[in-house]
C-alpha positions in Angstrom: -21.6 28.7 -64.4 -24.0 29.4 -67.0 -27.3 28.4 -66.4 -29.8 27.9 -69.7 -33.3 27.5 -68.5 -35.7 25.7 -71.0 -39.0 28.0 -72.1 -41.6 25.7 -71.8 -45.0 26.6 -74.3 -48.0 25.2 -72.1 -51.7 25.3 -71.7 -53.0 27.1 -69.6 -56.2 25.6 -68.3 -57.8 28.7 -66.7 -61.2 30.6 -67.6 -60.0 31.9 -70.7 -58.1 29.5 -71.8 -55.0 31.4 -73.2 -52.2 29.1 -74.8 -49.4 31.5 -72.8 -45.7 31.2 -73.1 -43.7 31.3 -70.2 -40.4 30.6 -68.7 -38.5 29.2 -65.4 -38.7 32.1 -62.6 -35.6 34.3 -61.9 -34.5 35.2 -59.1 -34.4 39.2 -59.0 -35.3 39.5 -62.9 -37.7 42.5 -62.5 -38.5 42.4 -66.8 -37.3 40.1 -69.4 -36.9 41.1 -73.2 -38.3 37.9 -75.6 -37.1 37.7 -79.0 -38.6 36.2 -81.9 -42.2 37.1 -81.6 -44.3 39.6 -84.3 -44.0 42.7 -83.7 -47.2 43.1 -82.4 -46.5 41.2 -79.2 -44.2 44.1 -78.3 -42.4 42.2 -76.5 -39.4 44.5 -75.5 -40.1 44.8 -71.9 -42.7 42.2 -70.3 -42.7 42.1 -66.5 -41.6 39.3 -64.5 -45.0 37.2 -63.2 -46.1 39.2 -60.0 -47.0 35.3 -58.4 -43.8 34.0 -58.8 -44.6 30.9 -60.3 -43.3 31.9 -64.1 -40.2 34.5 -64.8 -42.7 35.5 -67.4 -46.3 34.5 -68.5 -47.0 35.9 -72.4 -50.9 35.1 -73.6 -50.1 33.8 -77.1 -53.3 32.5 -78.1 -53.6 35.0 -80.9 -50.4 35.0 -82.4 -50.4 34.0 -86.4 -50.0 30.6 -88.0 -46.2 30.1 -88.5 -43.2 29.1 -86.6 -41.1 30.9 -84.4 -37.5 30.7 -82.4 -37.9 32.9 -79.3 -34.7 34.1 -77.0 -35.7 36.0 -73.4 -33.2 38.0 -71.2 -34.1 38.1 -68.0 -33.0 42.0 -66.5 -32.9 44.4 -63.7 -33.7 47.9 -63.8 -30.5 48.7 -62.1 -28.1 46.1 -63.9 -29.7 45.7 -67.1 -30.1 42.3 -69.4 -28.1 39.4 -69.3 -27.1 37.2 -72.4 -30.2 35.3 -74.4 -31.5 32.3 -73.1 -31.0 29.2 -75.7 -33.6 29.6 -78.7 -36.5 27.7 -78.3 -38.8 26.8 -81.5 -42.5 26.2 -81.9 -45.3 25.9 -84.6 -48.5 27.7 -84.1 -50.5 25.1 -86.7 -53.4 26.3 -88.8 -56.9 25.3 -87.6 -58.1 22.2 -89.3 -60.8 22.0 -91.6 -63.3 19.3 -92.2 -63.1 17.6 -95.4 -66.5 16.0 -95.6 -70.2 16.3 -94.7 -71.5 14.4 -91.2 -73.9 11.6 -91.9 -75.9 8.8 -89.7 -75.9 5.9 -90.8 -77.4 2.6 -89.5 
């Protein structure tokens, strides 16, 4: 049977603060290859979360205004990649800006 497994986008509340993408763990998955990100992210071959907790944990906090539909494959060095994982869609919004000037008033 088929399993999909959701890619959840969460924030992580650690020292740094890094919005990071991550994924359900899987078993024996020693890399996974995540579609759908810039190119920068180079994201061809990130390695399965040494803690077990995640399959994956990707720090996205610097990734550009937009939206994006990302696919992983979890894979094994000795079997290779399965099929993609079920797209999953998310907006990075642009930073707001204040409209007006701060007053007191009485």
């Amino acid at each position: 049977m088929k399993t999909i497994l959701t890619i959840i986008f969460i924030l992580i509340a650690g020292a740094a603060g890094a919005t990071s993408l991550v994924c359900d763990c899987i078993v024996g998955a020693d890399y996974y290859v995540i579609t759908g990100l810039p190119a920068t992210y180079n994201a061809s071959h990130v390695p399965a979360d040494p803690t077990g907790q995640y399959g994956f944990r990707l720090d996205i906090s610097a990734i550009p205004v937009g939206t994006y539909a990302v696919r992983y494959q979890p894979c094994t060095t000795l079997w290779g990649c399965s099929v993609p994982s079920a797209e999953f869609k998310f907006t990075r919004p642009a930073l707001l800006q204040a409209d007006g000037a701060c007053k007191v008033i009485p």
